[in-house]
N, C-alpha and C positions, 0 to 999 in steps of 0.2 A: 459713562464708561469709567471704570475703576483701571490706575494704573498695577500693574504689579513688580515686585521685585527683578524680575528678569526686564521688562519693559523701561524700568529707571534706571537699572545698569547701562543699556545700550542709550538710552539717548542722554546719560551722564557721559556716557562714553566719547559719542558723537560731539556732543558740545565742549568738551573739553580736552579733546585730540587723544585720550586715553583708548588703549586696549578695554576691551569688556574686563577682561581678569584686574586690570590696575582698576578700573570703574567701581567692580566687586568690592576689591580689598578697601578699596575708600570708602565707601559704605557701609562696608562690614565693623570699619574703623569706628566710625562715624557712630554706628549702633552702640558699638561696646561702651567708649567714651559716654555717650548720654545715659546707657542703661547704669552703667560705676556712678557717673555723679549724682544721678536721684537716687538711686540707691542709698547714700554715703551724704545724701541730705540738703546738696548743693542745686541751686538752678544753675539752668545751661541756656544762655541768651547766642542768638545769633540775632543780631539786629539785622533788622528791617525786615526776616524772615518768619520768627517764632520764638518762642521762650517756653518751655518748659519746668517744670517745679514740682516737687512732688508736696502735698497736702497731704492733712491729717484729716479723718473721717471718725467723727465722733460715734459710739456703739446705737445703734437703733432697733426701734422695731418693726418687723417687715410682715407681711403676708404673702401666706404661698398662695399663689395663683390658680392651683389645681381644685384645693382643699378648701381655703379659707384660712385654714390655720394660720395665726399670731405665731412668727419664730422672733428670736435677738440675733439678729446682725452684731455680731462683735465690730468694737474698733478696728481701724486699719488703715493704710495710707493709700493715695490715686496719686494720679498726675494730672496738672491742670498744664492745657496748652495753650498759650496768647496767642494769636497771629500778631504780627509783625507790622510795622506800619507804608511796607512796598508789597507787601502780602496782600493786606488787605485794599489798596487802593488797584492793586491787580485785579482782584476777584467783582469789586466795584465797577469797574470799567466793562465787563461782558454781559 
C-alpha cells in the first residue's frame, strides 16, 4: 500500500501535535528546499534518514521499444537517493 500526500500530512500532523495546514506547509517547505538545492547542485543529507544528490547522466543510446529504433538520449542530470542508516535498519527489521 502506497502512502500519499494527503495520508503523510495527517499522520505528520498527528505525530507532531501540528494542524494538517501547519503539517502541509512543513512539507511543502521541506519540497521546495530539496527541489532549490539539487537544482542549484547541492546534496541535502538528513542523516539517518536519506540523502539525496543530484548526478550527471552521460548522453546514450537508447531503443524505442515499440519500433526497434536506435534514438540518442541526450545528457542530463537525475537524482540519486541513499537511504539512511535508521532508514535502512527500519525497513530490515519487517
Amino acid at each position: 500500500m502506497a502512502m500519499n500526500r494527503t495520508e503523510l500530512v495527517a499522520a505528520i500532523a498527528e505525530r507532531a501535535g501540528l494542524t494538517k495546514t501547519q503539517a502541509d506547509a512543513a512539507l511543502g517547505a521541506f519540497q521546495d528546499v530539496l527541489i532549490t538545492s539539487l537544482s542549484e547542485g547541492e546534496t541535502v543529507k538528513v542523516t539517518g534518514l536519506l540523502s539525496a544528490e543530484r548526478v550527471q547522466r552521460a548522453a546514450r543510446t537508447g531503443r524505442n521499444p515499440r519500433t526497434g529504433e536506435e534514438i540518442q538520449i541526450p545528457a542530463g542530470f537525475g537524482v540519486k537517493l541513499t537511504a539512511g542508516s535508521t532508514l535502512k535498519k527500519a525497513v530490515a527489521k519487517k
